[in-house]
N, C-alpha and C positions, 0 to 999 in steps of 0.2 A: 087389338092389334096383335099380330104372331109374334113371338118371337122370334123369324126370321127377318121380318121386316124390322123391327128396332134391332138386329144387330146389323141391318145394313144402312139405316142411320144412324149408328157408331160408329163405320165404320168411315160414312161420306165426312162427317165432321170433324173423323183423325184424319182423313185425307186430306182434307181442308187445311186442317191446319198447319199439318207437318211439309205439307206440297206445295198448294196454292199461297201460303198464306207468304214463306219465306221468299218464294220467285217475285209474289207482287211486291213486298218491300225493296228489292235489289231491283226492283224494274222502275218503282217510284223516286228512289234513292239515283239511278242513272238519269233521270230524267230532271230531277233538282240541278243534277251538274253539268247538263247539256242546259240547261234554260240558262244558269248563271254565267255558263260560257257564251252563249248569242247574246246575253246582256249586256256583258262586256265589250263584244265585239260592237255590237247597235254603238256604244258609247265612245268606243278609241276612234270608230270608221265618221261618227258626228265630229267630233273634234278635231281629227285631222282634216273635214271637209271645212270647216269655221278655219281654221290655223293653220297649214301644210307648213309650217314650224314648229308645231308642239312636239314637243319628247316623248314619245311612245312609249320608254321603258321607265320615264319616270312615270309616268300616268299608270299604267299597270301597276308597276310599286304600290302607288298608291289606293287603289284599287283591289289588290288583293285582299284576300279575307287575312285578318288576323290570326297568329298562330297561338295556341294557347302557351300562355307563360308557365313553366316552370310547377311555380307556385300555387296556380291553379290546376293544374293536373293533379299534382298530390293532395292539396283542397279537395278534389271531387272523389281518391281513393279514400280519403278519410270519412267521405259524407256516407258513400255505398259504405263500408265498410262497418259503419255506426249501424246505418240502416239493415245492411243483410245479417248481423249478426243480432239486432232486437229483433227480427223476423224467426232467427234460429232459436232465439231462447224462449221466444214465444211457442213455437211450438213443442218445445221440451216442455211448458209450463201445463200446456193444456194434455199433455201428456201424461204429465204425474195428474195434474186435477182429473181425469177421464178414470186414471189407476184407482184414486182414492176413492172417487167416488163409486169402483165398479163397473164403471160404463164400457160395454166391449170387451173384447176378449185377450190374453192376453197376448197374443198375436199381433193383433190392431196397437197395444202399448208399444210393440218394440220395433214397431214401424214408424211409430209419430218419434220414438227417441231415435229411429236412424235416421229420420227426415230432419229431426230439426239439431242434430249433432252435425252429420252435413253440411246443411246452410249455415251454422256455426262457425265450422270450420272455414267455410270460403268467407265468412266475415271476418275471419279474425286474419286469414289471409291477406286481405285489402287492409287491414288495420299494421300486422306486420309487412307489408309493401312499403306503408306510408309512411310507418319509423325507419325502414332503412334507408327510404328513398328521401327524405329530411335530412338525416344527415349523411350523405353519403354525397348529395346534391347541395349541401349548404354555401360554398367556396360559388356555384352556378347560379344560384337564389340570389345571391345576392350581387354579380358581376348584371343578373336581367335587372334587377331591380336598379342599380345604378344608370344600368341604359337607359333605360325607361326614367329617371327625371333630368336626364340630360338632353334626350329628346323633348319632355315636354317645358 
């Protein structure tokens, strides 16, 4: 093969990704929320034909998707956060081991220590989010939590 031909399958499979790939998720993603919408709709137009006395907006109420609590938001800053930041140090690791070992040059070292000081940093980002947002949120944590066993 030339190499003009494998730089224009580089070229199709950054276009792919950077192009195609972002449009078909936002296309997939509108099409989730137009199905859940006619689902709904299928369900209030049954029920009104069975009962032309049901409550529409209680039904809906009930029917809506759950919001996430609070506490689970900063739950899942804490989870990424764990996670992106062992991803950062991992790659600091294999950095020094590459150094130690010789492997590469030293160029290629102080690229894997900018990539993985980077992803570090947005780890430790999510991690200091989740201490602020803990207690800055604590007084709201615990007004959802209340709600939540008075409802059930």
């Amino acid at each position: 093969m030339s190499i003009y031909v494998t730089e224009m399958i580089v070229k199709i499979f950054f276009l792919s990704g950077v192009i195609a790939l972002p449009i078909l998720i936002v296309w997939l993603n509108n099409r989730k929320r137009i199905n859940e919408t006619n689902q709904r709709t299928q369900i209030v137009l049954a029920a009104i034909e069975k009962n032309a006395e049901t409550d529409v907006e209680d039904l809906l109420k009930k029917m809506a998707p759950q919001k996430k609590l609070l506490k689970e938001k900063l739950l899942s800053k804490l989870l990424w956060g764990g996670i992106i930041s062992l991803v950062g140090l991992s790659c600091i690791a294999v950095g020094l081991y590459l150094d130690i070992k010789g492997i590469g040059s030293a160029k290629d070292h102080a690229m894997q220590y900018w990539l993985g000081g980077s992803i570090l940093a947005v780890g430790i980002a999510f991690l200091v989010t989740y201490a602020v947002g803990k207690k800055m949120l604590a007084k709201e944590i615990a007004a959802e939590e209340k709600k939540m066993t008075t409802q059930a």
